[in-house]
MIVOMAR-800986 format. One line per field, with one value per residue: x, z, y of N, C-alpha, C in turn; residue number from 1; residue in three letters. Coordinates in pm, whole numbers. Example, Ala and Ser with C-alpha at 12.3 -4.5 7.8 and 13.67 -1.06 7.14 Angstrom:
n_x: [1319_1285]
n_z: [780_708]
n_y: [-569_-225]
ca_x: [1230_1367]
ca_z: [780_714]
ca_y: [-450_-106]
c_x: [1320_1290]
c_z: [780_787]
c_y: [-330_3]
nuvex: [1_2]
torke: [ALA_SER]
! end
This chain:
n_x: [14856_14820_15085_14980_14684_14776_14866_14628_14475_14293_14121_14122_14027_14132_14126_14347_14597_14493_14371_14306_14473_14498_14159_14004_13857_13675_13703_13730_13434_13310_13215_13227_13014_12802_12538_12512_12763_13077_13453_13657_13976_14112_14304_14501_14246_14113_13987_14163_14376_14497_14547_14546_14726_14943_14971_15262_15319_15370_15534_15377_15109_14814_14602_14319_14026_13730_13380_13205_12893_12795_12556_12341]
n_z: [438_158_39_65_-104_-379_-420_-393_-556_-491_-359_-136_118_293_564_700_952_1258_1585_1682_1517_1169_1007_841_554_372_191_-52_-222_-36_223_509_754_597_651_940_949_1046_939_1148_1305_1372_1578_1588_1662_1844_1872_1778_1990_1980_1734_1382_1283_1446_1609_1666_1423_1491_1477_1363_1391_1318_1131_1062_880_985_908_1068_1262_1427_1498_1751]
n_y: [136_284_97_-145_-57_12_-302_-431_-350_-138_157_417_706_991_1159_1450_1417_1493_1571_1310_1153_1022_1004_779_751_641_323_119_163_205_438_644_708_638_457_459_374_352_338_152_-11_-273_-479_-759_-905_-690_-375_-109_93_303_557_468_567_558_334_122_-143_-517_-830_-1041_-933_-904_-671_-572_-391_-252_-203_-93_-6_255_385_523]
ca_x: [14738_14867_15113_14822_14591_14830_14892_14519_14417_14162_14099_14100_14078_14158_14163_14468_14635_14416_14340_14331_14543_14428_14098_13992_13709_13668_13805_13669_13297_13245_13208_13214_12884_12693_12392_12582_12870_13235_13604_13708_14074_14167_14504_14493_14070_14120_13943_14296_14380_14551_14495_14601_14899_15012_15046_15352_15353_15482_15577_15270_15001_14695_14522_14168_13929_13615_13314_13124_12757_12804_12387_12286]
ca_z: [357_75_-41_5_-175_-459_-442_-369_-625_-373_-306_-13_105_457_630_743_1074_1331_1727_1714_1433_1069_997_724_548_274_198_-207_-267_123_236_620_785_533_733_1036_986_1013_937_1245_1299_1469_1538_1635_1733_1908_1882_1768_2135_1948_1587_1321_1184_1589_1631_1545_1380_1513_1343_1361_1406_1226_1120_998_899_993_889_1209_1272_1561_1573_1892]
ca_y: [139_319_28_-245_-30_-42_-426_-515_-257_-66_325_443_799_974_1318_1496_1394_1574_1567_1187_1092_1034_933_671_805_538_233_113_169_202_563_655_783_537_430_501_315_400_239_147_-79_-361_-480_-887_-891_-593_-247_-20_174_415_634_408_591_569_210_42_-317_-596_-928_-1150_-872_-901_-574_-526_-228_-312_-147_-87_56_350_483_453]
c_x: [14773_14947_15053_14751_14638_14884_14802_14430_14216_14205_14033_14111_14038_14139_14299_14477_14557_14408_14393_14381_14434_14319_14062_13899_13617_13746_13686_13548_13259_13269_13154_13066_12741_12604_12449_12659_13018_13338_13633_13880_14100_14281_14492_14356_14091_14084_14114_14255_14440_14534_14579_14763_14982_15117_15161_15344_15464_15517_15485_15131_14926_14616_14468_14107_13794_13493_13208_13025_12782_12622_12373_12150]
c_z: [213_-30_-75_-100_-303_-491_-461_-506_-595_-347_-169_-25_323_491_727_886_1194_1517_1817_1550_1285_1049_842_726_439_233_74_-184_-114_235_403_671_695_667_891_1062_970_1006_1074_1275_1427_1481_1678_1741_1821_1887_1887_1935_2076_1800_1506_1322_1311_1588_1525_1542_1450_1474_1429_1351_1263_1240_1002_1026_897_975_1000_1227_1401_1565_1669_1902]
c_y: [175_188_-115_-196_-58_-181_-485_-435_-165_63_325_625_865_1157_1322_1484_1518_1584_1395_1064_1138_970_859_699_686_441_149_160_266_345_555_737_713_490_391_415_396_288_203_37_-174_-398_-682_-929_-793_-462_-158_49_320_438_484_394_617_484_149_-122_-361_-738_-1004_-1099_-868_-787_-564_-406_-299_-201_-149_48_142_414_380_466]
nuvex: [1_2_3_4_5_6_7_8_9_10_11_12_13_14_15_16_17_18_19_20_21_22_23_24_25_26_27_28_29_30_31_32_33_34_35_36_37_38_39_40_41_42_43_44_45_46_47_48_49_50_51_52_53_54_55_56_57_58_59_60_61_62_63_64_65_66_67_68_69_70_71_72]
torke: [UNK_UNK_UNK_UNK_UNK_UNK_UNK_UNK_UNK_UNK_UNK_UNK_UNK_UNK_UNK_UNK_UNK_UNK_UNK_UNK_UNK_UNK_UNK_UNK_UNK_UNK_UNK_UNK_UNK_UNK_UNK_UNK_UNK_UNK_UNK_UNK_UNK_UNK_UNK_UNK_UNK_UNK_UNK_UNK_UNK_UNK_UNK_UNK_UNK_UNK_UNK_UNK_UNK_UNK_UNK_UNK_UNK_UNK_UNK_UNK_UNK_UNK_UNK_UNK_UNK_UNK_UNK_UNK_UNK_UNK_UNK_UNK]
! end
Protein backbone atom coordinates (compact mmCIF):
# COMPACT_ATOMS: atom_id res chain seq x y z
CA UNK A 1 0.00 0.00 0.00
CA UNK A 2 2.46 2.41 0.98
CA UNK A 3 4.55 2.14 -2.41
CA UNK A 4 1.18 2.33 -4.58
CA UNK A 5 0.05 5.16 -2.58
CA UNK A 6 3.16 6.89 -3.61
CA UNK A 7 2.94 5.91 -7.38
CA UNK A 8 -0.93 6.44 -7.61
CA UNK A 9 -0.53 9.56 -5.52
CA UNK A 10 -3.34 8.45 -2.81
CA UNK A 11 -3.38 8.68 1.20
CA UNK A 12 -4.10 6.17 2.97
CA UNK A 13 -3.99 5.71 6.70
CA UNK A 14 -4.05 2.46 9.05
CA UNK A 15 -3.91 1.38 12.74
CA UNK A 16 -1.11 -0.47 14.31
CA UNK A 17 -0.85 -4.27 13.82
CA UNK A 18 -3.36 -5.58 16.40
CA UNK A 19 -5.37 -8.96 17.28
CA UNK A 20 -6.15 -9.40 13.58
CA UNK A 21 -3.47 -7.72 11.79
CA UNK A 22 -3.44 -4.05 10.59
CA UNK A 23 -6.46 -2.36 9.88
CA UNK A 24 -7.06 0.13 6.89
CA UNK A 25 -8.84 2.97 8.18
CA UNK A 26 -8.84 5.22 5.06
CA UNK A 27 -7.92 4.95 1.77
CA UNK A 28 -8.09 8.98 -0.09
CA UNK A 29 -11.22 10.95 0.80
CA UNK A 30 -12.91 7.60 2.03
CA UNK A 31 -12.92 7.25 5.81
CA UNK A 32 -13.94 3.84 7.52
CA UNK A 33 -17.28 3.71 9.53
CA UNK A 34 -18.70 6.33 6.86
CA UNK A 35 -22.35 5.40 6.63
CA UNK A 36 -21.45 2.04 7.73
CA UNK A 37 -18.99 1.17 5.45
CA UNK A 38 -15.53 -0.25 5.86
CA UNK A 39 -12.19 -1.12 3.67
CA UNK A 40 -12.41 -4.47 3.31
CA UNK A 41 -9.64 -6.63 0.77
CA UNK A 42 -9.89 -8.98 -1.72
CA UNK A 43 -7.23 -11.00 -3.16
CA UNK A 44 -8.44 -12.49 -6.87
CA UNK A 45 -12.68 -11.89 -6.16
CA UNK A 46 -12.21 -13.21 -2.96
CA UNK A 47 -13.09 -11.79 0.56
CA UNK A 48 -9.01 -11.66 2.05
CA UNK A 49 -9.05 -15.03 4.62
CA UNK A 50 -6.39 -13.55 6.33
CA UNK A 51 -5.30 -9.68 7.74
CA UNK A 52 -3.90 -7.97 4.85
CA UNK A 53 -0.33 -7.49 5.95
CA UNK A 54 -0.66 -11.65 6.46
CA UNK A 55 -1.18 -12.72 3.02
CA UNK A 56 1.61 -13.29 0.82
CA UNK A 57 1.45 -12.34 -3.01
CA UNK A 58 1.67 -14.47 -5.59
CA UNK A 59 2.45 -13.75 -9.29
CA UNK A 60 -0.87 -13.17 -11.01
CA UNK A 61 -2.96 -12.18 -7.87
CA UNK A 62 -5.26 -9.48 -8.15
CA UNK A 63 -5.88 -7.37 -4.99
CA UNK A 64 -8.66 -4.90 -4.33
CA UNK A 65 -9.96 -2.67 -1.35
CA UNK A 66 -13.34 -2.54 -1.56
CA UNK A 67 -15.47 -0.24 0.20
CA UNK A 68 -18.15 -2.42 1.71
CA UNK A 69 -21.47 -1.46 3.70
CA UNK A 70 -21.40 -3.83 7.11
CA UNK A 71 -25.04 -2.24 8.96
CA UNK A 72 -27.08 -4.85 9.49
Amino acid sequence: MKTLSVREGFEFKYQPPGQYGILIDQIGPMAGGTDGKYWLWYENNRMGQVASDAYKLQNGDVIEWKFVNLKM
